[in-house]
Backbone as ProteinMPNN parsed JSONL, in Angstrom:
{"seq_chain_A": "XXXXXXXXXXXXXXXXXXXXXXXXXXXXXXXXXXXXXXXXXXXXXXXXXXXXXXXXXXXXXXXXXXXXXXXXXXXXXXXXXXXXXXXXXXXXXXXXXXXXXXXXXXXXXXXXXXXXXXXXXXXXXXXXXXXXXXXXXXXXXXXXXXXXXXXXXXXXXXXXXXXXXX", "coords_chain_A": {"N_chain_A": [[-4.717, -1.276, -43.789], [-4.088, 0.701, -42.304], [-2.083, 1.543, -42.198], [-2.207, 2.303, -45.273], [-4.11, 4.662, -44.534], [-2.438, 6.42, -42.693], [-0.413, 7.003, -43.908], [-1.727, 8.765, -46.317], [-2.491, 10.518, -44.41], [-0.297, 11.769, -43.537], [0.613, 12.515, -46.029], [-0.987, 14.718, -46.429], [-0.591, 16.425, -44.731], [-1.653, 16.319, -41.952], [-2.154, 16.162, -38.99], [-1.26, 13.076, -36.841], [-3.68, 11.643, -34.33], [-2.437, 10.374, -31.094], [-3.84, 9.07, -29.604], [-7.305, 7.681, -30.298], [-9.965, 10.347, -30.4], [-12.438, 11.036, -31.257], [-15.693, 10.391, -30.383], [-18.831, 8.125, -29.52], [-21.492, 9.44, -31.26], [-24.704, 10.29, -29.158], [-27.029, 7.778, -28.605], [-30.949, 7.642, -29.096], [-32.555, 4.972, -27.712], [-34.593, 4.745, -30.286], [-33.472, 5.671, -31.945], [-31.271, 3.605, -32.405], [-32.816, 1.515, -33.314], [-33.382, 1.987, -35.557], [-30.504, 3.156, -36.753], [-29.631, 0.166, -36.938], [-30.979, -1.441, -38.437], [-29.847, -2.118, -40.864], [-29.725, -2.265, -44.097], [-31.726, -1.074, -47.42], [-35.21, -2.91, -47.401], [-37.204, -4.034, -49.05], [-40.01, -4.838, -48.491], [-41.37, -8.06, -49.185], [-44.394, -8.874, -50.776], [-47.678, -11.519, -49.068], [-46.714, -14.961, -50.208], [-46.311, -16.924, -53.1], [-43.853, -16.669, -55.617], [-42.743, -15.868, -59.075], [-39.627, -15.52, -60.956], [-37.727, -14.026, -59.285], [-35.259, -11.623, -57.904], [-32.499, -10.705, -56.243], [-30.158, -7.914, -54.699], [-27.338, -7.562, -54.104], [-25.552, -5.081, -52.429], [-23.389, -4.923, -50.763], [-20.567, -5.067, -51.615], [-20.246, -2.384, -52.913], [-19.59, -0.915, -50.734], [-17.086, 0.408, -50.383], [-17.409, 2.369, -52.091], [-19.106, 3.862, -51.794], [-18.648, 4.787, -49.371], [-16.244, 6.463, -50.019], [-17.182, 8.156, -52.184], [-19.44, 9.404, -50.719], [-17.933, 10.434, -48.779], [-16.926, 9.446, -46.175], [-15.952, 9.601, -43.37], [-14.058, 9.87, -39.891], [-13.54, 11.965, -39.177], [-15.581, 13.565, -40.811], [-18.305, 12.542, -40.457], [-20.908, 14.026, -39.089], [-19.71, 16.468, -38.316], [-17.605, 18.954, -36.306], [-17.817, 21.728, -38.271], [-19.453, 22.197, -40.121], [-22.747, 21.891, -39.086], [-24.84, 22.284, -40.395], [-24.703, 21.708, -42.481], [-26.343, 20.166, -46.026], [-25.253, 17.709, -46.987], [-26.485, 14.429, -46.186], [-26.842, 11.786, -44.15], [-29.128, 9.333, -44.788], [-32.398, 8.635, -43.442], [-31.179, 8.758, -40.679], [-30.238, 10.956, -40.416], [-27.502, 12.424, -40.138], [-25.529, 14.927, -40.657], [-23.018, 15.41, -42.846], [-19.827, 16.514, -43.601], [-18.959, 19.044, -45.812], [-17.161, 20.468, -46.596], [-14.004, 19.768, -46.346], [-12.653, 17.002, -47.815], [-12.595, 13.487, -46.176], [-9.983, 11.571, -44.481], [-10.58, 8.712, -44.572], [-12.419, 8.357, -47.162], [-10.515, 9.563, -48.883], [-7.702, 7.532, -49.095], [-9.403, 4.879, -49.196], [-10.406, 5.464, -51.868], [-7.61, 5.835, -53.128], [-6.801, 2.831, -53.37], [-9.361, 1.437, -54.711], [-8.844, 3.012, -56.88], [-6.259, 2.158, -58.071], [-7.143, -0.948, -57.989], [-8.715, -0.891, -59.599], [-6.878, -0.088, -62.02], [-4.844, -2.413, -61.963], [-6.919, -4.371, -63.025], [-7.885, -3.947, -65.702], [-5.424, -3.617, -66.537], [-4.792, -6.56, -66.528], [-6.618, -7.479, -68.323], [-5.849, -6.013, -70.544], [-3.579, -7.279, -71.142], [-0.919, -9.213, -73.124], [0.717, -11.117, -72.195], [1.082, -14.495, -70.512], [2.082, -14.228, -67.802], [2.317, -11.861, -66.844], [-0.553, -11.015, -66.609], [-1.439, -13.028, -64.909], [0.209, -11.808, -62.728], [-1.52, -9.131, -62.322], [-4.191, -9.663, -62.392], [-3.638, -11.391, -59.003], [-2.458, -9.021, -57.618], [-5.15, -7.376, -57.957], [-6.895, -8.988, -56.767], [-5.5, -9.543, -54.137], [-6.334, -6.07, -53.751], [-8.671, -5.914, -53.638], [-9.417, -7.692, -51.072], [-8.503, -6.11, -49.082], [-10.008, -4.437, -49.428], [-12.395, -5.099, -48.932], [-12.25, -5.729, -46.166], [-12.262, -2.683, -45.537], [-14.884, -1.575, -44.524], [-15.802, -2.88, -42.348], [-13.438, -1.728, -40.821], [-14.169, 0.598, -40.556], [-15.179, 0.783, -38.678], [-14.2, -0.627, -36.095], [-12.808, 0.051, -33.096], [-10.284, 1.119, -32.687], [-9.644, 2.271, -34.725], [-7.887, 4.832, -36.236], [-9.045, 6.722, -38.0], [-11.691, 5.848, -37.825], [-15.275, 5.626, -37.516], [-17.858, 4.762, -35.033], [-20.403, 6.141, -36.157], [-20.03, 6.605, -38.583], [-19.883, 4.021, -39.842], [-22.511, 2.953, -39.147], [-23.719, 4.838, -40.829], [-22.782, 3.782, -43.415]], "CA_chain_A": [[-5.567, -0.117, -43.894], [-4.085, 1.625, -40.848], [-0.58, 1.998, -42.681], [-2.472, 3.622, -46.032], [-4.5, 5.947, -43.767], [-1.206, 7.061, -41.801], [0.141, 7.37, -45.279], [-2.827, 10.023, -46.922], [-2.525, 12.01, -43.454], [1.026, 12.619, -44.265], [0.743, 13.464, -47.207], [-2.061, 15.934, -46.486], [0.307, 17.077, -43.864], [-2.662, 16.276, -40.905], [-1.879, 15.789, -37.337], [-2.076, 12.229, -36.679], [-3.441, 11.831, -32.953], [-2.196, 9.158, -30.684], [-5.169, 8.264, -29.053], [-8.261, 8.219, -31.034], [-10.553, 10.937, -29.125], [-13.85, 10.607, -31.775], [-16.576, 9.112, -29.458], [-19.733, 7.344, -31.025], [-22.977, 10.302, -30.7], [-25.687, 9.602, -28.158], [-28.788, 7.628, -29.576], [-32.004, 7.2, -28.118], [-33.19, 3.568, -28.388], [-35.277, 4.424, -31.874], [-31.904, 6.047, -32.928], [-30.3, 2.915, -32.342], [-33.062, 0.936, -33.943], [-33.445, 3.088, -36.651], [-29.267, 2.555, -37.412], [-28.911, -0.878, -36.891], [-31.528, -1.84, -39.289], [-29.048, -2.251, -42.009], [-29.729, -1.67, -45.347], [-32.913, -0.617, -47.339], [-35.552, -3.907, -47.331], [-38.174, -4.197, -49.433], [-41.123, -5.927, -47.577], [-42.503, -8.523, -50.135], [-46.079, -9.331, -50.387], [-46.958, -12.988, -48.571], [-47.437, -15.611, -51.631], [-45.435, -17.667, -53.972], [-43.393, -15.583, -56.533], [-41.395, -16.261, -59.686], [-38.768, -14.147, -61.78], [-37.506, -13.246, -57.965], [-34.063, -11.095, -57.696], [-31.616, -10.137, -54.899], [-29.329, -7.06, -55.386], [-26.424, -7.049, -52.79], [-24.488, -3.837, -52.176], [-22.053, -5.21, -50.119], [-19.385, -4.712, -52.907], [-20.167, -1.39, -52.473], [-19.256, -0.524, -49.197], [-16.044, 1.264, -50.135], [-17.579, 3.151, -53.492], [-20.518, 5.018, -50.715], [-17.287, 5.997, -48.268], [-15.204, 7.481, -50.876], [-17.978, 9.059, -52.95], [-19.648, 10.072, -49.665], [-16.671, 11.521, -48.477], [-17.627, 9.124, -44.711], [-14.819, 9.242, -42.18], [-14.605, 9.993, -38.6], [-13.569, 13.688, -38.841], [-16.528, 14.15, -41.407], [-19.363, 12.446, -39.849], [-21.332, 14.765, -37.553], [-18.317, 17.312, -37.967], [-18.56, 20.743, -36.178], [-17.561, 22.632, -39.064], [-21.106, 22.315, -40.67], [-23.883, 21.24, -38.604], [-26.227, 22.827, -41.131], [-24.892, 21.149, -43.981], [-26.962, 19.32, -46.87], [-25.514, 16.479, -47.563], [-26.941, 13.839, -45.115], [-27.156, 10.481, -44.226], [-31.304, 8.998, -44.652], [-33.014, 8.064, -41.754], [-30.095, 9.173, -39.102], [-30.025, 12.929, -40.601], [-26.217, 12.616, -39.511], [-24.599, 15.506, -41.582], [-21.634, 14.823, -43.552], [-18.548, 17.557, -43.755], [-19.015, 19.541, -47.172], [-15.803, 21.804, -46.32], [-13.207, 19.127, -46.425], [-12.326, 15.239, -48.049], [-12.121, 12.867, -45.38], [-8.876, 10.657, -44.621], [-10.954, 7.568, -45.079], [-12.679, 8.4, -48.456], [-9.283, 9.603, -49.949], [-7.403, 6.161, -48.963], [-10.624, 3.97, -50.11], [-10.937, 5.834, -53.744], [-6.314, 5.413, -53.59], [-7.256, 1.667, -53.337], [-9.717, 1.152, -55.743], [-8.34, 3.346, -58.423], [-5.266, 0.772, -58.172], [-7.783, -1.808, -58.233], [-9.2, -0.992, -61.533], [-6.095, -0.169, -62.669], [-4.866, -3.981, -62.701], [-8.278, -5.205, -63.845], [-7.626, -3.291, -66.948], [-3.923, -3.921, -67.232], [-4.988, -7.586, -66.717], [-7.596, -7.552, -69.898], [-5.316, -5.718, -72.116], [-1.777, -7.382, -71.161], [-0.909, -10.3, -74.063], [1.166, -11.78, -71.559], [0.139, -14.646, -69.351], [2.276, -14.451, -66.479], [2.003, -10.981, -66.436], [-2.233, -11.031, -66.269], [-1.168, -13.402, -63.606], [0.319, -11.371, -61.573], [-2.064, -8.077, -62.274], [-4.984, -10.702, -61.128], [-3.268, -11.436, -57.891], [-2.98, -7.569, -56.762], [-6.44, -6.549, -58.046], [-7.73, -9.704, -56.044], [-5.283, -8.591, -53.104], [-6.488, -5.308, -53.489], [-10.186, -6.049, -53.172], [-9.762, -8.417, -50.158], [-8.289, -5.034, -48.258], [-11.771, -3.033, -49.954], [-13.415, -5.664, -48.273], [-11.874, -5.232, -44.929], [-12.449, -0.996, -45.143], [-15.975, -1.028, -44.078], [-15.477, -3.852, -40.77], [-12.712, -1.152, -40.428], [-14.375, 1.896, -40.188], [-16.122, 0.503, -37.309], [-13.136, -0.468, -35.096], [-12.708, 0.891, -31.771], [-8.923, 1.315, -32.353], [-9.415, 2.863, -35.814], [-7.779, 6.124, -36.162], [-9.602, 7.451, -38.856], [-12.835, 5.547, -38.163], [-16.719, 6.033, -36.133], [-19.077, 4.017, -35.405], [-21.214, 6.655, -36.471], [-19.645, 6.531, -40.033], [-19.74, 2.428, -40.407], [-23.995, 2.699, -39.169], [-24.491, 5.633, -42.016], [-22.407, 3.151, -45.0]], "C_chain_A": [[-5.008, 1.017, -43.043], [-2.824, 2.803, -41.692], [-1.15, 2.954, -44.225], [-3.32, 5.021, -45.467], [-3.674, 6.994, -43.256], [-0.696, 7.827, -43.268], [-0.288, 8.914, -45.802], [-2.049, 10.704, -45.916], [-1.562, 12.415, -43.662], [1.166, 13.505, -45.006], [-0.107, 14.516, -47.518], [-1.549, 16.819, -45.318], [-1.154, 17.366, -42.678], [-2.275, 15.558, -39.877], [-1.994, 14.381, -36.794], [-2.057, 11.846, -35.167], [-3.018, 10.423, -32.608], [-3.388, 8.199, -30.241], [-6.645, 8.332, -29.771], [-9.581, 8.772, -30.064], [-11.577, 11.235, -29.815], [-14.809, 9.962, -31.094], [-17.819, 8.999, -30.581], [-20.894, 8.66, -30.194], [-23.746, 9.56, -29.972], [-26.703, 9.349, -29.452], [-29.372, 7.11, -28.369], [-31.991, 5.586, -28.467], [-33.942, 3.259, -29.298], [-34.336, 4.726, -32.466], [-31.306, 4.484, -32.944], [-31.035, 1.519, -32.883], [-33.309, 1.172, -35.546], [-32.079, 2.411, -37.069], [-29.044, 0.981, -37.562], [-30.2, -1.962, -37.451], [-31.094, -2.681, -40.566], [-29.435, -1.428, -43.413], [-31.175, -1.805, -45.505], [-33.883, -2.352, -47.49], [-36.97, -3.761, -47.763], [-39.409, -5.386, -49.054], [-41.931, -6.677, -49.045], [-44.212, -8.929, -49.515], [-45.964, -11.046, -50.064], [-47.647, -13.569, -50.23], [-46.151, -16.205, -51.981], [-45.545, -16.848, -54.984], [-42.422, -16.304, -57.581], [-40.771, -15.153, -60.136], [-38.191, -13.181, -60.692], [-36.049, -13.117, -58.197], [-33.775, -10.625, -56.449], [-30.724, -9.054, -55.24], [-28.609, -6.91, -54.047], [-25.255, -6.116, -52.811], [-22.974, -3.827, -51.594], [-20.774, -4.72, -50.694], [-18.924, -3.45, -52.608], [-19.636, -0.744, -52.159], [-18.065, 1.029, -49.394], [-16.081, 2.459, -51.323], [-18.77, 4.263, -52.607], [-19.192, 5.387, -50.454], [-16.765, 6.92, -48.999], [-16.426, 8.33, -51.533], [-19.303, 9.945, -52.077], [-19.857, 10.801, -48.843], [-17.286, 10.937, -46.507], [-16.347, 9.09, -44.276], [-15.027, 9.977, -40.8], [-14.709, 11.971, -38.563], [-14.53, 14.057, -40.192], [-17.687, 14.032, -41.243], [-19.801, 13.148, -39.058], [-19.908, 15.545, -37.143], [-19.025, 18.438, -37.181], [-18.315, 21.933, -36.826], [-18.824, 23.309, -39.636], [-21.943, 21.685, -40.434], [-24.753, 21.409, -39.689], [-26.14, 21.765, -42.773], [-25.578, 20.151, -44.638], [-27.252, 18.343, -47.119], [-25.815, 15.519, -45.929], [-26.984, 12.351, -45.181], [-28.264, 10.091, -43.558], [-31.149, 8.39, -43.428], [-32.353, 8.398, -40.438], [-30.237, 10.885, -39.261], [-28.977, 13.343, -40.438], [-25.514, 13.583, -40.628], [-23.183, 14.806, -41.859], [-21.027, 16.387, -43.77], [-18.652, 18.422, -45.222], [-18.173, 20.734, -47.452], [-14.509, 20.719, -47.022], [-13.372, 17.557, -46.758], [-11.848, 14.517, -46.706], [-10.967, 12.038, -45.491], [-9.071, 9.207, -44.936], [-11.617, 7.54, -46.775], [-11.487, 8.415, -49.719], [-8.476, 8.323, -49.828], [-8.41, 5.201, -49.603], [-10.183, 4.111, -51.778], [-9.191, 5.353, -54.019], [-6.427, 4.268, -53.624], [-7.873, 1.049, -54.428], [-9.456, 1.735, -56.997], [-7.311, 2.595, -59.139], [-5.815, -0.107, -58.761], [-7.813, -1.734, -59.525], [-8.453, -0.604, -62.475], [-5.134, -1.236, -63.397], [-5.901, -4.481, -62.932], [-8.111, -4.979, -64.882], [-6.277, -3.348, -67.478], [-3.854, -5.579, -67.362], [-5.581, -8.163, -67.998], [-6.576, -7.38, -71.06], [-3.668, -6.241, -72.091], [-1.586, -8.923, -71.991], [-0.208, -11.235, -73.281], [0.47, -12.76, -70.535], [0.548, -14.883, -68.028], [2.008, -13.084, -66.107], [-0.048, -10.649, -66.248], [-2.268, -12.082, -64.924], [-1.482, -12.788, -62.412], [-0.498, -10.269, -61.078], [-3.156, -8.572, -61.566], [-4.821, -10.819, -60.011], [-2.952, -10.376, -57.463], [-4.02, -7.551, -57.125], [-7.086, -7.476, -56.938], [-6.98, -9.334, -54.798], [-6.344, -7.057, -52.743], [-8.165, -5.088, -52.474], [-10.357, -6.687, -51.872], [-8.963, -6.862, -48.811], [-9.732, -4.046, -48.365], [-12.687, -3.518, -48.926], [-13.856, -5.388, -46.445], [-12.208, -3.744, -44.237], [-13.7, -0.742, -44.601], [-16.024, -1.419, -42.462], [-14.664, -2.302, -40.312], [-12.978, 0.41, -39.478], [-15.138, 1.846, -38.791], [-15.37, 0.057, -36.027], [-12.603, 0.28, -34.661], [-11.294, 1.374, -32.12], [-8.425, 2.366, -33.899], [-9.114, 4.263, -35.861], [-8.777, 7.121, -36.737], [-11.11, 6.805, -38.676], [-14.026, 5.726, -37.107], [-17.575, 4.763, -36.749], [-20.073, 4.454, -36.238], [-21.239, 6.557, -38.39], [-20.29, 4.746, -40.686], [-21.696, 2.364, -40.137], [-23.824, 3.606, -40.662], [-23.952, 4.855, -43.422], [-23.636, 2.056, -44.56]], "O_chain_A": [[-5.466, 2.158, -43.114], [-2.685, 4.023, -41.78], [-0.695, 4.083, -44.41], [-3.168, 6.16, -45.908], [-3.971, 8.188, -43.291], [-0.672, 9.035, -43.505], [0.415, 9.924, -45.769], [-1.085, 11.396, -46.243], [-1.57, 13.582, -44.054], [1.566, 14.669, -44.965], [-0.079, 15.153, -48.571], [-2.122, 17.871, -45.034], [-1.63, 18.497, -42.584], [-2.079, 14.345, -39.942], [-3.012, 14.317, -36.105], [-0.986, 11.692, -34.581], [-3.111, 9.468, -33.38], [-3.689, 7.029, -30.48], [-7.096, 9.471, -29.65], [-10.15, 8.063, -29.234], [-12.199, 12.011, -29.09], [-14.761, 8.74, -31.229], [-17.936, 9.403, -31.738], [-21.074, 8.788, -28.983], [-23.654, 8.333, -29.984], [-27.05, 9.946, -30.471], [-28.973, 6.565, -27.34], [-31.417, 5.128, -29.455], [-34.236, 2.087, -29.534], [-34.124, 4.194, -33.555], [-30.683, 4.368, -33.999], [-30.355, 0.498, -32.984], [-33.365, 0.344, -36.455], [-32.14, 1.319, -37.635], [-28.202, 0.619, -38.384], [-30.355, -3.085, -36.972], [-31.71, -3.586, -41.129], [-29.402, -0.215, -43.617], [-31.93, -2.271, -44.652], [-33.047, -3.219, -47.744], [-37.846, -3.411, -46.972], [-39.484, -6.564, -49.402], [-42.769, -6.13, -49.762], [-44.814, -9.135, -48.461], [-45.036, -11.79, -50.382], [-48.469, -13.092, -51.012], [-45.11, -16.057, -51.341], [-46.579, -16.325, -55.398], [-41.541, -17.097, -57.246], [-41.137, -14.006, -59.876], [-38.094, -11.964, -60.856], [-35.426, -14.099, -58.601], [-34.615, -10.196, -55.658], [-30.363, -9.228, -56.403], [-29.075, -6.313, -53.077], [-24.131, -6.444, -53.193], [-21.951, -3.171, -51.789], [-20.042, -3.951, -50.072], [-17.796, -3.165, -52.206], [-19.066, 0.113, -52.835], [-18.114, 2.142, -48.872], [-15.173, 3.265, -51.526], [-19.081, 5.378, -53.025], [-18.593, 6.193, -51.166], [-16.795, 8.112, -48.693], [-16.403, 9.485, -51.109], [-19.969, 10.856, -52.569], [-20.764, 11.441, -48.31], [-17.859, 11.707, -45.736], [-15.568, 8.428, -44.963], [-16.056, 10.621, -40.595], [-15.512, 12.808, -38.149], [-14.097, 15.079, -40.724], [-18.442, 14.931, -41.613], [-19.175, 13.114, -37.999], [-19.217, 15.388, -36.136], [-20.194, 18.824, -37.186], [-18.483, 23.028, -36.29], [-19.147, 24.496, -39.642], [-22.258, 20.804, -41.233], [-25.514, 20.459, -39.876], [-26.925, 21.354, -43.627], [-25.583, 19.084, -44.024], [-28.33, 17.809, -47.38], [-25.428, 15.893, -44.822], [-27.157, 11.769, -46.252], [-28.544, 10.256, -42.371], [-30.273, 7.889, -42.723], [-32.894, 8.322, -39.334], [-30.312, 11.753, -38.391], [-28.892, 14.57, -40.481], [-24.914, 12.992, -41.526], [-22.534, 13.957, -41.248], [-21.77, 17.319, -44.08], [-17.765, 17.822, -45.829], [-18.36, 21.667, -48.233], [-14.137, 20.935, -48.175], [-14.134, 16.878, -46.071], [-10.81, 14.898, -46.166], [-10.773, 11.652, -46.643], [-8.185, 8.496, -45.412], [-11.221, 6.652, -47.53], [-11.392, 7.822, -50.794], [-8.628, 7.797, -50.93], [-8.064, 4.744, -50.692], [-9.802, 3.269, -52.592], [-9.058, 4.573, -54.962], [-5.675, 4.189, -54.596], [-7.253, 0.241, -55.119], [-9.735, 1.182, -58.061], [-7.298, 2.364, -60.349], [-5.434, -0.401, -59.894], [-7.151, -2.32, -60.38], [-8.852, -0.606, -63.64], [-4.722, -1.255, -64.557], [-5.61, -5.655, -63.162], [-8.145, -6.044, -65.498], [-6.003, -3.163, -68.664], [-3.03, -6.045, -68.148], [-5.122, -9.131, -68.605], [-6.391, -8.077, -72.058], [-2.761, -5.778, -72.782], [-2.158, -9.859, -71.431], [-0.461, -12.39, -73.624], [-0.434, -12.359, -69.801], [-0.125, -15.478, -67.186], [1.443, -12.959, -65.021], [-0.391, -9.766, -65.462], [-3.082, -11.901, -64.018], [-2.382, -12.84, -61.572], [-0.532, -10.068, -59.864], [-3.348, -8.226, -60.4], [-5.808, -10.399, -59.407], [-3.165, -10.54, -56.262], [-4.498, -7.978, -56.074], [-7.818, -6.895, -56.137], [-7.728, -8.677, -54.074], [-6.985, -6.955, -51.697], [-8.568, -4.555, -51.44], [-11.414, -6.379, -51.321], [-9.161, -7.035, -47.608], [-10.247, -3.241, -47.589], [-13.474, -2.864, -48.242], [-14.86, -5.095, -45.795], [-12.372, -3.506, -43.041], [-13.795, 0.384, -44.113], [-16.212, -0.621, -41.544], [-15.259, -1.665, -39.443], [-12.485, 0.995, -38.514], [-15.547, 2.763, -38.077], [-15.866, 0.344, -34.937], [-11.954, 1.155, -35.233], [-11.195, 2.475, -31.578], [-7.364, 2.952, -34.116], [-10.033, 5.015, -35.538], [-9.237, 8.098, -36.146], [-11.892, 7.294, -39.492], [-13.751, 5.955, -35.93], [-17.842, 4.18, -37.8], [-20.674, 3.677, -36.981], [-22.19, 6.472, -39.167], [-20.938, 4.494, -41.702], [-22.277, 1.692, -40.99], [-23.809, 2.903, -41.672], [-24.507, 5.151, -44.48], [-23.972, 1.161, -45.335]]}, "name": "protein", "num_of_chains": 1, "seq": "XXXXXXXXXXXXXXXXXXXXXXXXXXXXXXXXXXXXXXXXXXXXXXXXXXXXXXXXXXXXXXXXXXXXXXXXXXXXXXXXXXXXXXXXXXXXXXXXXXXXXXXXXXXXXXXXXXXXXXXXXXXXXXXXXXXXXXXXXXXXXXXXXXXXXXXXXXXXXXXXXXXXXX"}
């Protein structure tokens, strides 16, 4: 992840710093119960239920960042405090000037992705659906990794603040 991040900034010709100097915003202690809630949780009623479903997002993770637009220099930027788009319950603006370095890496990732899923379906060959299988399933086990990521201390491109608002 580190090496396609380094990659983008290149090629967007962006400064990449040595030390990562992003700190995580102050929260009160409802801020910090408030974020670390997780995801949304529908309180059932008490009782015995049938025809019961689960819907897990997890999958997700890296289709919010990129479509987003979450990375460290867009979370709680100071370009546009005022701006719109927001992340619920925190209110943490999001950047609406500039694409972050983590969203653009994510979406270069999965566009790959679903590029061998689809060269896998339509390829008559079966070593070649093979091998398109084994990157798309590579690819995804790096998708998987991008959210853990955005939350490591050592992450260039990543905030805590970003990994609470996915």
């Amino acid at each position: 992840m580190t090496s396609l991040q380094l990659y983008q900034a290149i090629k967007d010709d962006i400064l990449i710093p040595r030390n990562k100097s992003i700190t995580e915003a102050f929260k009160s202690a409802y801020d910090l119960l408030v974020a670390d809630r997780g995801g949304f949780v529908f309180e059932p009623r008490v009782g015995a239920h049938d025809n019961i479903g689960e819907v897990d997002f997890s999958s997700m993770y890296p289709i919010i960042m990129s479509n987003n637009n979450i990375s460290a220099e867009t979370v709680l930027c100071k370009c546009c405090p005022d701006s719109p788009i927001r992340i619920p319950e925190l209110n943490y603006h999001i950047c609406n000037k500039r694409r972050g370095i983590v969203p653009k890496t994510v979406k270069l990732i999965v566009d790959k992705r679903l590029y061998y899923k689809k060269m896998k379906d339509q390829s008559p060959d079966p070593h070649l659906r093979e091998v398109y299988d084994k990157r798309q399933t590579a690819l995804k086990w790096i998708l998987v990794t991008c959210f853990g990521y955005l939350g490591f201390r050592n992450a260039k491109f990543g905030t805590v603040d970003g990994h609470i608002g996915v």
